[in-house]
VMD Tcl script that builds the backbone (N, CA, C; Angstrom):
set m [mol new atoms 318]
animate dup $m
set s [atomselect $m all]
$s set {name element resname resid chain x y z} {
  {N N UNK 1 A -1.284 34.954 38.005}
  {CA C UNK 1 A -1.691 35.130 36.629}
  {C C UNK 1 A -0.827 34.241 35.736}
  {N N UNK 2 A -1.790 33.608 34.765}
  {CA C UNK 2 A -0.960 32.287 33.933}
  {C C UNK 2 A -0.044 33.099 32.873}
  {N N UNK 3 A 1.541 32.665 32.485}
  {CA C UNK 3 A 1.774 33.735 31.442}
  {C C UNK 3 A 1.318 33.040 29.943}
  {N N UNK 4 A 1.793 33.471 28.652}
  {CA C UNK 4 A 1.113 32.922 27.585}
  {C C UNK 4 A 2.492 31.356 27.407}
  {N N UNK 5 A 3.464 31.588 28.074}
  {CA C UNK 5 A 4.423 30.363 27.743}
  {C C UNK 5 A 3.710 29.205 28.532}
  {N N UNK 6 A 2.727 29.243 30.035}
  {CA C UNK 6 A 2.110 27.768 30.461}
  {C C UNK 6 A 0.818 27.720 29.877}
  {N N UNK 7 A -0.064 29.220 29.144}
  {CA C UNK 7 A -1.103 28.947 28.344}
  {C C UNK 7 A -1.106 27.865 26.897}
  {N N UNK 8 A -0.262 28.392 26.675}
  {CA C UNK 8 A 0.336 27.238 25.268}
  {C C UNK 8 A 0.700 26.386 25.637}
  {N N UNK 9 A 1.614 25.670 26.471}
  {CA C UNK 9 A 1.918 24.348 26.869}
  {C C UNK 9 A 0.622 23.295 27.251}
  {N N UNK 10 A -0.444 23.968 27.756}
  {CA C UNK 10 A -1.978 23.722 28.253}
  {C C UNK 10 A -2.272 23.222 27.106}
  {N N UNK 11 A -2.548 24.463 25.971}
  {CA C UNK 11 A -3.125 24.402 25.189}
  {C C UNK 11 A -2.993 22.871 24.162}
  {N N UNK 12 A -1.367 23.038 24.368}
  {CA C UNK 12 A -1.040 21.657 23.294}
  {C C UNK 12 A -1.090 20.634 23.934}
  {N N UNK 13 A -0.651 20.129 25.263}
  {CA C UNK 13 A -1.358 19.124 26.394}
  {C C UNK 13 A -2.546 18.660 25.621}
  {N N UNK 14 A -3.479 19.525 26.069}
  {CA C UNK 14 A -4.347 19.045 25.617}
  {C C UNK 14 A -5.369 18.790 24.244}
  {N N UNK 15 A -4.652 19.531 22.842}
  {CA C UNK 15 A -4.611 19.128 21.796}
  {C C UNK 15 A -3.935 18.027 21.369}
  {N N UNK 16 A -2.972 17.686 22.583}
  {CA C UNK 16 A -1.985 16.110 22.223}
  {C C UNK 16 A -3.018 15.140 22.411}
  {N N UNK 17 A -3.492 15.366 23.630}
  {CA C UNK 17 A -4.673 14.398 24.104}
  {C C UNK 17 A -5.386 13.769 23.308}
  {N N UNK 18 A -6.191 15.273 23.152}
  {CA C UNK 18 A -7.406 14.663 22.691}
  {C C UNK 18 A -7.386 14.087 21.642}
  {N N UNK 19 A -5.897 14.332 20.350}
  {CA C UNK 19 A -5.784 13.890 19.322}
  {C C UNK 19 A -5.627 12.144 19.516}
  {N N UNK 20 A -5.173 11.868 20.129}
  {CA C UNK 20 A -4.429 10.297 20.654}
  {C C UNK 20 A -5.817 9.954 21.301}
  {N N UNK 21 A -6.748 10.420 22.335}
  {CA C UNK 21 A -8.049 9.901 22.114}
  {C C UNK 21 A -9.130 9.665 20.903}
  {N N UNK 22 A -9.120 10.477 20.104}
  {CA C UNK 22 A -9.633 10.049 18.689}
  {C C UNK 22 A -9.266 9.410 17.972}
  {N N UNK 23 A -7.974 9.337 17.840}
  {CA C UNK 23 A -6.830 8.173 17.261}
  {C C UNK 23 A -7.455 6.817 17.712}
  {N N UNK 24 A -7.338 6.304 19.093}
  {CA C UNK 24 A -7.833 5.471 19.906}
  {C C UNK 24 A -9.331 5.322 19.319}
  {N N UNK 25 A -10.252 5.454 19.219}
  {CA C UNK 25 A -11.593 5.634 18.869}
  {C C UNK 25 A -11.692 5.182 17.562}
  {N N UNK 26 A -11.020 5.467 16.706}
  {CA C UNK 26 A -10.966 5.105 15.013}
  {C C UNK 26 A -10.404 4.094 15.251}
  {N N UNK 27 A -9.327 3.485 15.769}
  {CA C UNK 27 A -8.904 2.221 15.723}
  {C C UNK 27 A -9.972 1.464 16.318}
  {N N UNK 28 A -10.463 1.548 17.289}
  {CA C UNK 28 A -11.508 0.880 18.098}
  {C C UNK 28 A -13.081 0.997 16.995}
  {N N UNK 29 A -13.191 1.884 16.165}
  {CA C UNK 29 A -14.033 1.998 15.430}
  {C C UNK 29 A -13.728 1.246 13.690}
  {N N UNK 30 A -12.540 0.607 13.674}
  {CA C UNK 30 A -11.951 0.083 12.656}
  {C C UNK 30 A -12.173 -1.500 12.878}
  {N N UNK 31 A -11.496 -1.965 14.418}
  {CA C UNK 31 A -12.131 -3.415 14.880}
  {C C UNK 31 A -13.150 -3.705 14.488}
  {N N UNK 32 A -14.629 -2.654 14.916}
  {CA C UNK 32 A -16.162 -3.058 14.834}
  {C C UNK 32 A -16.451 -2.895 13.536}
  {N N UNK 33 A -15.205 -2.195 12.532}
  {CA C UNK 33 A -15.957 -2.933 11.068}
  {C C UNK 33 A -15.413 -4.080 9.996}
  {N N UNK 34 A -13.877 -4.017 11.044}
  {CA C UNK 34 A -13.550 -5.260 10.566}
  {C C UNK 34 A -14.565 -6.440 11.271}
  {N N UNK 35 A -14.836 -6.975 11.849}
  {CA C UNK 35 A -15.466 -7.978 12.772}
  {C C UNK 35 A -17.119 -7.825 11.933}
  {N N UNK 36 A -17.834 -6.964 11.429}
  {CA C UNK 36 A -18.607 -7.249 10.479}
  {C C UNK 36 A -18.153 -6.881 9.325}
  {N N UNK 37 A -17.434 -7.070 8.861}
  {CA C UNK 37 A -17.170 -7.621 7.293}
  {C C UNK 37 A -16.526 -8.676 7.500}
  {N N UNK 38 A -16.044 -8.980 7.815}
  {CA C UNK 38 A -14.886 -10.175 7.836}
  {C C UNK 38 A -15.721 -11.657 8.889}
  {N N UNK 39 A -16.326 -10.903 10.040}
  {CA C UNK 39 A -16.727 -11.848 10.949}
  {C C UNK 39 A -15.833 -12.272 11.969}
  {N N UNK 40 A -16.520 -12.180 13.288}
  {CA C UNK 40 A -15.198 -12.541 14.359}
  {C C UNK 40 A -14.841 -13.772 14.010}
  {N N UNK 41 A -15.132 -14.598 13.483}
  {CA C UNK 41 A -14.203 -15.672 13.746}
  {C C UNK 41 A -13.490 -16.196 12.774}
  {N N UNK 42 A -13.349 -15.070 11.795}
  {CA C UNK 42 A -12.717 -15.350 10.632}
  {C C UNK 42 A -11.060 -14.889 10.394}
  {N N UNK 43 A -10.384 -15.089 9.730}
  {CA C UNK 43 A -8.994 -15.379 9.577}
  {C C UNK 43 A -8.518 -13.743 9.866}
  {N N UNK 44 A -9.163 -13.140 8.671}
  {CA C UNK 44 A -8.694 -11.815 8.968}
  {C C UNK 44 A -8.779 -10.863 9.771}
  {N N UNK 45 A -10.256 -11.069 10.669}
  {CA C UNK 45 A -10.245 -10.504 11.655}
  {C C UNK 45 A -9.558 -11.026 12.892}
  {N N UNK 46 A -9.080 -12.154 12.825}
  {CA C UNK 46 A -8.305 -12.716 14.350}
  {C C UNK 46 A -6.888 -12.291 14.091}
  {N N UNK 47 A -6.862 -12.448 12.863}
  {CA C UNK 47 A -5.095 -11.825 12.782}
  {C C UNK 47 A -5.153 -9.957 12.597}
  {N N UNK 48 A -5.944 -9.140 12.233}
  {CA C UNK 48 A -5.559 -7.838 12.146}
  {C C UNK 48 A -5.996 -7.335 13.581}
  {N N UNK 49 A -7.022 -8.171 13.965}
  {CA C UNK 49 A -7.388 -7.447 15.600}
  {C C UNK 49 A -6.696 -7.591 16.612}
  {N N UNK 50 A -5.968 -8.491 16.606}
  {CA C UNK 50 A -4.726 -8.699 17.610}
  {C C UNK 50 A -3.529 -7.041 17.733}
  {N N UNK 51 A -3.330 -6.942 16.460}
  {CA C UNK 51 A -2.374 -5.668 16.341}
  {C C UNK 51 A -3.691 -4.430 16.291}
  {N N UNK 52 A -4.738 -4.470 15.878}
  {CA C UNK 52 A -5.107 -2.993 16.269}
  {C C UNK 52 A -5.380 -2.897 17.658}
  {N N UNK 53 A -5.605 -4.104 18.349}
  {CA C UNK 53 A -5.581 -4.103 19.532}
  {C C UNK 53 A -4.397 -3.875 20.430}
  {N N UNK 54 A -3.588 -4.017 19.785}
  {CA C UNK 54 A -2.043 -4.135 20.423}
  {C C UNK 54 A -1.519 -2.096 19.882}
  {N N UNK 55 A -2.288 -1.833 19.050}
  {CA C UNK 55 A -2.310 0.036 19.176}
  {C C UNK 55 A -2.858 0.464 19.742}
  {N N UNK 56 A -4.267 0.163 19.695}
  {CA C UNK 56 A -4.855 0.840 21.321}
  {C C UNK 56 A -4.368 1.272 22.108}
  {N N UNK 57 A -3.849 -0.036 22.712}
  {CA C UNK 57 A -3.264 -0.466 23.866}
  {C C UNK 57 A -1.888 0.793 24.376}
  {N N UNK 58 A -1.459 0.590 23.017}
  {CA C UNK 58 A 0.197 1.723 23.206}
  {C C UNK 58 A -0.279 3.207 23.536}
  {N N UNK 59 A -1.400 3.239 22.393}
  {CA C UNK 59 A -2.025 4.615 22.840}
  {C C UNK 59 A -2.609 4.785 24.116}
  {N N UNK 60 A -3.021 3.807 24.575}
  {CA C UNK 60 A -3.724 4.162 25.368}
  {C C UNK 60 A -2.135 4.481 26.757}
  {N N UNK 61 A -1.261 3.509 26.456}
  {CA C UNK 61 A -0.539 3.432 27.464}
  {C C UNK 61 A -0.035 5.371 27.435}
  {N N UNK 62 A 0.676 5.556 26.300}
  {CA C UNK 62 A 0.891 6.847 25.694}
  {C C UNK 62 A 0.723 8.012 26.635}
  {N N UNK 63 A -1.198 7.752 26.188}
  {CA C UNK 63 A -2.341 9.089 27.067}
  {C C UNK 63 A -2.152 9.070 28.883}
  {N N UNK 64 A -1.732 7.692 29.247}
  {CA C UNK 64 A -1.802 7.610 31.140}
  {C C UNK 64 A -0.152 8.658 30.931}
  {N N UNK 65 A 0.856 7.555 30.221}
  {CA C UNK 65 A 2.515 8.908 30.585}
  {C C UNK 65 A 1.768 10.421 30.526}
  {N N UNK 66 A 1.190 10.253 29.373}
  {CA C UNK 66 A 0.951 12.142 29.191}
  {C C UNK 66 A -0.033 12.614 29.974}
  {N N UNK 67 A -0.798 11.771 30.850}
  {CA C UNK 67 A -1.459 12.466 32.364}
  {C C UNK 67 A -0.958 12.381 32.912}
  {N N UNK 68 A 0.321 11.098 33.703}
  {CA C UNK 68 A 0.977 11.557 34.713}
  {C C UNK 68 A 2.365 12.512 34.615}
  {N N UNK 69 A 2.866 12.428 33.481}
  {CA C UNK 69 A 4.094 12.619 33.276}
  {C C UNK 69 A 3.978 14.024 33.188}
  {N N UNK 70 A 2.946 14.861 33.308}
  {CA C UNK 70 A 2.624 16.995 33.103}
  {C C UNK 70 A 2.359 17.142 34.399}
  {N N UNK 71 A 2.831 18.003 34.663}
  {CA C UNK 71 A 2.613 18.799 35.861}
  {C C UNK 71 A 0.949 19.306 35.404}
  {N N UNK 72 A 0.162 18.970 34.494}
  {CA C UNK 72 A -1.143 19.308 33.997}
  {C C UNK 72 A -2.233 18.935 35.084}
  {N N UNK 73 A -3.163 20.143 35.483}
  {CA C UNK 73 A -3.909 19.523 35.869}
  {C C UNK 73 A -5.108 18.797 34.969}
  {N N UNK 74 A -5.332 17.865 34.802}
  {CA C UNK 74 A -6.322 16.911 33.960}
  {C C UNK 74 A -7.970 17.176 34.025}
  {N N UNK 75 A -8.182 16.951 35.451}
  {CA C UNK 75 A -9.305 16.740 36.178}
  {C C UNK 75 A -9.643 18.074 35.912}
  {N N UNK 76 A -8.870 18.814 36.063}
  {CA C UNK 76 A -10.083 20.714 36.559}
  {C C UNK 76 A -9.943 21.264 34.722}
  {N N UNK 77 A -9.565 20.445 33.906}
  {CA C UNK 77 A -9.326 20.913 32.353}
  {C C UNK 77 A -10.444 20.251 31.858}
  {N N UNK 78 A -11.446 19.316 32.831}
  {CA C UNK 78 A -12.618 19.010 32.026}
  {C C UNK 78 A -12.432 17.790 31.409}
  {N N UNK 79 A -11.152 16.692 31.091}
  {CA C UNK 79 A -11.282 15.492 30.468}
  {C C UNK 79 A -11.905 15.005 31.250}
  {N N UNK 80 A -12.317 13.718 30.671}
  {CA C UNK 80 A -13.106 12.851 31.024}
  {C C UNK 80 A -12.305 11.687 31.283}
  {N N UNK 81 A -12.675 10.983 32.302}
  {CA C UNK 81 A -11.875 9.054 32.369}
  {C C UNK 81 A -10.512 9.542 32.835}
  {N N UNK 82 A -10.193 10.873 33.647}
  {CA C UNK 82 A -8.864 10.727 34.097}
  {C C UNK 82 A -8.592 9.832 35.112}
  {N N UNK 83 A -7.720 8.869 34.922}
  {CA C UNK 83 A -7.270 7.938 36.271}
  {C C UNK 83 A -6.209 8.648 36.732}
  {N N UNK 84 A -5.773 8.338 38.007}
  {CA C UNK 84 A -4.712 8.462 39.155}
  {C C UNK 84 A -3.857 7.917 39.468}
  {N N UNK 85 A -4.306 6.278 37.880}
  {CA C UNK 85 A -3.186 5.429 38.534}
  {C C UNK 85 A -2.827 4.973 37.344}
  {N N UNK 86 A -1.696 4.552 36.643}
  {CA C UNK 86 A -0.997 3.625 35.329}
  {C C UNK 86 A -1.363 3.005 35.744}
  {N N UNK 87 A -1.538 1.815 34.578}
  {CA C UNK 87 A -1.716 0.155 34.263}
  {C C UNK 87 A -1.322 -0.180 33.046}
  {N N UNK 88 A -0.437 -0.854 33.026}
  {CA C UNK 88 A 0.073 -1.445 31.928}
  {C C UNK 88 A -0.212 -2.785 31.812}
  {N N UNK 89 A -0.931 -3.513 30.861}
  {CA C UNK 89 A -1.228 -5.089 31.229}
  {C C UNK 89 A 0.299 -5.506 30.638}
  {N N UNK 90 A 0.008 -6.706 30.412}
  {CA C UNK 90 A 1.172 -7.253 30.349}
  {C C UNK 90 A 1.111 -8.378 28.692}
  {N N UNK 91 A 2.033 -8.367 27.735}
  {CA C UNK 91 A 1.883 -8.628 26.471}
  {C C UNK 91 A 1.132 -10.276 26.510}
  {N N UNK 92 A 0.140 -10.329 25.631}
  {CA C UNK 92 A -0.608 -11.638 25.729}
  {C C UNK 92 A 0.422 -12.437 24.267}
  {N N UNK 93 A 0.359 -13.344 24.629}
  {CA C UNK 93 A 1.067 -14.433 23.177}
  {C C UNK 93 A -0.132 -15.147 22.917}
  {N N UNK 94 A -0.064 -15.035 21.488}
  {CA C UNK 94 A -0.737 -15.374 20.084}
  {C C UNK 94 A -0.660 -16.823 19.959}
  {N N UNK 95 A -1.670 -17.233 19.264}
  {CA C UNK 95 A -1.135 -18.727 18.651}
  {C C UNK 95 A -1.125 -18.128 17.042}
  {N N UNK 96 A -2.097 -17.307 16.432}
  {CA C UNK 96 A -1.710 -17.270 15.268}
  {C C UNK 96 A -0.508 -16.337 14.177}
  {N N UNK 97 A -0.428 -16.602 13.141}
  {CA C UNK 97 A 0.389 -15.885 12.582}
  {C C UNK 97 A 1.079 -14.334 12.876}
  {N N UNK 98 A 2.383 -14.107 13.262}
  {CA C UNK 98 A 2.613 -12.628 13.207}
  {C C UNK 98 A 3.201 -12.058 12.319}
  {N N UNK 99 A 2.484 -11.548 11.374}
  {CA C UNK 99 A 3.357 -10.601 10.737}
  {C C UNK 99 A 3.623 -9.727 10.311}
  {N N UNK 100 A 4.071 -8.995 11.947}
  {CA C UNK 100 A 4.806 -7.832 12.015}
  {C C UNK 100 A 5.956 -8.176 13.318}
  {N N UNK 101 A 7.002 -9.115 12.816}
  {CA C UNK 101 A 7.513 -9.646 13.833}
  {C C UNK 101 A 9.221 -8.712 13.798}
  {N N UNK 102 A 9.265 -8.054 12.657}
  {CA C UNK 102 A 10.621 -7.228 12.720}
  {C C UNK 102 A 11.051 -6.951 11.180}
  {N N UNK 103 A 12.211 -6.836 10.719}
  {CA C UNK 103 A 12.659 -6.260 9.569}
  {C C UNK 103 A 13.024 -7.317 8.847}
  {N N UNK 104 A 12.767 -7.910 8.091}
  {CA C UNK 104 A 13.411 -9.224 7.311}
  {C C UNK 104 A 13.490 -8.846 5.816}
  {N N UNK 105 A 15.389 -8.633 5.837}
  {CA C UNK 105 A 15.326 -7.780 4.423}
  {C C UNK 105 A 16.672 -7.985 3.747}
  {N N UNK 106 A 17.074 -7.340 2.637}
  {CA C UNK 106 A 18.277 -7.050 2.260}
  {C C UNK 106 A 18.963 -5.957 2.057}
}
mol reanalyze $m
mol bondsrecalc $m
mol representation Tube
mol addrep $m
């Protein structure tokens, strides 16, 4: 019998989740309206999609720690797209402008 201290740990597991999957989704749903307003091949969308792409990405990395890293079972809790395995790609370099390159201040 589960007590209410691993019911709640469940519970927020997977309120962490799913929050950082919707998170993920709005950013990914922010690309497809930058890219029609702006146009893919236009200035602002090549420079802001690089970094919302580069959040995704963290999130997404984020959601694999917080499936492997719980003793949670994933799979029998009903998510969807659970993998078995991390992947982390590996950072792509830009030719254009970054700027969000660090703190430049006084």
């Amino acid at each position: 019998m589960a007590t209410a201290n691993v019911l709640n740990e469940k519970g927020y597991l997977l309120e962490v989740y799913r929050e950082l999957e919707d998170i993920k989704e709005r950013i990914n749903r922010l690309r497809k309206d930058l890219a029609a307003t702006y146009g893919r091949e236009g200035t602002v969308f090549m420079t802001h999609e690089r970094h919302l792409l580069e959040i995704a990405d963290y999130i997404d990395w984020k959601l694999q720690i917080l499936e492997k890293g719980t003793g949670f079972d994933w799979k029998a809790a009903g998510e969807k797209d659970v993998e078995s395995i991390v992947s982390v790609r590996s950072p792509e370099l830009g030719t254009g402008p970054d700027f969000s390159g660090g703190y430049v201040g006084g």
